[in-house]
C-alpha positions in Angstrom: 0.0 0.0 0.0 0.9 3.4 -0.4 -0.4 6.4 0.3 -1.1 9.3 -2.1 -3.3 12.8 -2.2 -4.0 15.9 -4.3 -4.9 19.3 -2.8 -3.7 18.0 0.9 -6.5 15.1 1.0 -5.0 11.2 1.0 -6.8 8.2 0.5 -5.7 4.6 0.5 -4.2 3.5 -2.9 -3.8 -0.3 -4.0 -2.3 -1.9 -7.3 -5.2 -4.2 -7.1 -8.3 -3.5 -9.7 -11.7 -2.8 -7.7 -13.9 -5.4 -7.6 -17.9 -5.9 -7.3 -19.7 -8.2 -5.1 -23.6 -7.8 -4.1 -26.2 -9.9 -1.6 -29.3 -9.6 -1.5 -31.0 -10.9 2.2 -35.2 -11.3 2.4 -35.7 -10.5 6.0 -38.2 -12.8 8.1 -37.4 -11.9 11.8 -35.0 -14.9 12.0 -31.8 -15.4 13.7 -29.5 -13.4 11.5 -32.4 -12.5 9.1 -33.8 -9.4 10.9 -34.1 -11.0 15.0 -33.7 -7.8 17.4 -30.4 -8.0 18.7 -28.2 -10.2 15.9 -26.8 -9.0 13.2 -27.3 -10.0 9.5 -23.2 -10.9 7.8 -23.7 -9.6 4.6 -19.8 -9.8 3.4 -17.0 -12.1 4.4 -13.6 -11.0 5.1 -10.5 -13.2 5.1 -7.4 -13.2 4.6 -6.1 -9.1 5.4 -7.6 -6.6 4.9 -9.6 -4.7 2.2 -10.8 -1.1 1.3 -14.6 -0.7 0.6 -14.6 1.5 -2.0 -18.0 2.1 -1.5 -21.4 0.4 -0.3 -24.6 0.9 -0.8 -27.8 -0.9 0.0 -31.4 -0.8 -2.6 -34.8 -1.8 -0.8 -36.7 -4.0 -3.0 -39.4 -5.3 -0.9 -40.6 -2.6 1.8 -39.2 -3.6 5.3 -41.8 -3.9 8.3 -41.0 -4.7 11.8 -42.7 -2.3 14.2 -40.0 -0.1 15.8 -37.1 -1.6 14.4 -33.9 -0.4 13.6 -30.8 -1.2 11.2 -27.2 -0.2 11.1 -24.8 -1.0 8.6 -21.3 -1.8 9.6 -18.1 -4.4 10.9 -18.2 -6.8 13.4 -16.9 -4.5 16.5 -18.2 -1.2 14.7 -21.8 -2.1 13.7 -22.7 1.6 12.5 -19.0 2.1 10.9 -21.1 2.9 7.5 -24.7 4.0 8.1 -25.7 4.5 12.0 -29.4 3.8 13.4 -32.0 4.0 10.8 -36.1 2.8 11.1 -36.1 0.0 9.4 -39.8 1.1 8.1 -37.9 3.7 6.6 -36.6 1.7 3.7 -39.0 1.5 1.6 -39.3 1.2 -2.5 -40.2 4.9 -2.7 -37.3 5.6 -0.7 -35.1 2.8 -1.9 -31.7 3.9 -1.4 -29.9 3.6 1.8 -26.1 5.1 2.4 -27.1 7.2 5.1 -29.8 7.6 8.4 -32.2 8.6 6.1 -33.5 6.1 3.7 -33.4 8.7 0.2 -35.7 8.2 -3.4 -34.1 9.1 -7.0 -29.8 9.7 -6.0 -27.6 10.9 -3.6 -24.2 11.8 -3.3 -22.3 8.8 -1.4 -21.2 9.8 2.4 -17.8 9.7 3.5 -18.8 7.0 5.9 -19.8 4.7 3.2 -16.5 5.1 0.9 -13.2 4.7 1.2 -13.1 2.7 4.2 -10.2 0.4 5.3 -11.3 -3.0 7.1 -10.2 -6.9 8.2 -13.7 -8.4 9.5 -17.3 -9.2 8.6 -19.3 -6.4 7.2 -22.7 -7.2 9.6 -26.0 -5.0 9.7 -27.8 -5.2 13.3 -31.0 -5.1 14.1 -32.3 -3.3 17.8 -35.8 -2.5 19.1 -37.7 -4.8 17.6 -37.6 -7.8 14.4 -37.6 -6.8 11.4 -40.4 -9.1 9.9 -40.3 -9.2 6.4 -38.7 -7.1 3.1 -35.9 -7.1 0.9 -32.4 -5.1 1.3 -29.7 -5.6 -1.7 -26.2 -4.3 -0.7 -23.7 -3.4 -3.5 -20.3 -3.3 -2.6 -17.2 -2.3 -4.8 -13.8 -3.3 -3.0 -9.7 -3.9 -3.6 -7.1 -6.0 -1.8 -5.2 -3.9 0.5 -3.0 -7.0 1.1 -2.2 -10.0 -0.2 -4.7 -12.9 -0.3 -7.7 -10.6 1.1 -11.1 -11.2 -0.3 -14.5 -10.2 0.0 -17.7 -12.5 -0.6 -21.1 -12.6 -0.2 -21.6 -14.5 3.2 
C-alpha cells in the first residue's frame, strides 16, 4: 500500500483493480435474518484486509418490523457505514440507503460509506424490535489492500 493525495487530501491507494460483489437478504425476523439483537453478515472478510470503495444498499421489498432499527457496519463497529435508521424507513419509494435517512431518485455517497479500510465481517444489526419481512440488496465495490484478502457474499 501506499499512500497518495491531491490538494492535501490522502486516501488509500492499492495496485489491485476494484472489484464488485452484491447480496441480497429477504428479512423474516429470523436469527441473522432481521431478530432484534443479531446482526445480518452480509460480506465475508479473510485473509487481510480490504478497502470498501463504496457500499450501498437498494430496498426492493418494503421492510416492516414495528419499531425496528438497522445499522450498517463491521463486526466490532456495527454503524462504521450507516448509524441507526427505522427499518420502516426503507421503503421502494425511498429505496436507497447510504445514510440515516433512507433517500428516493440519487444521492451523493457519504464519507462513511466510501473509502473505508477493514479486516472483518461487514454485519447489519438489528435493535428494538424484528424486522419481519422485506428485501435489502447491498452493492459493494472493493480492492485487496494485502495479499490474499477477499470479500464475498456471506
Amino acid at each position: 500500500m501506499r499512500a497518495y493525495g491531491g490538494l492535501g487530501q490522502g486516501f488509500l491507494y492499492s495496485n489491485a483493480e476494484p472489484r464488485y460483489a452484491q447480496k441480497s437478504v429477504t428479512f423474516t425476523g429470523a436469527s441473522g435474518l432481521g431478530l432484534a439483537a443479531t446482526n445480518t453478515v452480509w460480506f465475508t472478510v479473510s485473509g487481510g484486509a480490504v478497502i470498501v470503495r463504496f457500499i450501498a444498499g437498494r430496498v426492493t421489498t418494503n421492510l416492516a418490523g414495528a419499531t425496528a432499527t438497522l445499522t450498517l457496519g463491521v463486526v466490532g463497529s456495527t454503524s462504521l457505514f450507516i448509524g441507526v435508521t427505522t427499518a420502516t424507513g426503507l421503503v421502494t419509494t425511498a429505496d436507497l440507503w447510504v445514510s440515516t435517512t433512507p433517500t428516493a431518485a440519487g444521492i451523493a455517497l457519504p464519507a462513511a460509506t466510501k473509502d473505508i479500510l477493514c479486516d472483518t465481517n461487514i454485519v447489519s444489526a438489528v435493535a428494538t424490535a424484528n424486522i419481519t419481512s422485506g428485501v435489502l440488496v447491498l452493492d459493494i465495490v472493493w480492492e485487496p489492500l494485502t495479499d490474499g484478502a477477499t470479500l464475498v457474499p456471506a
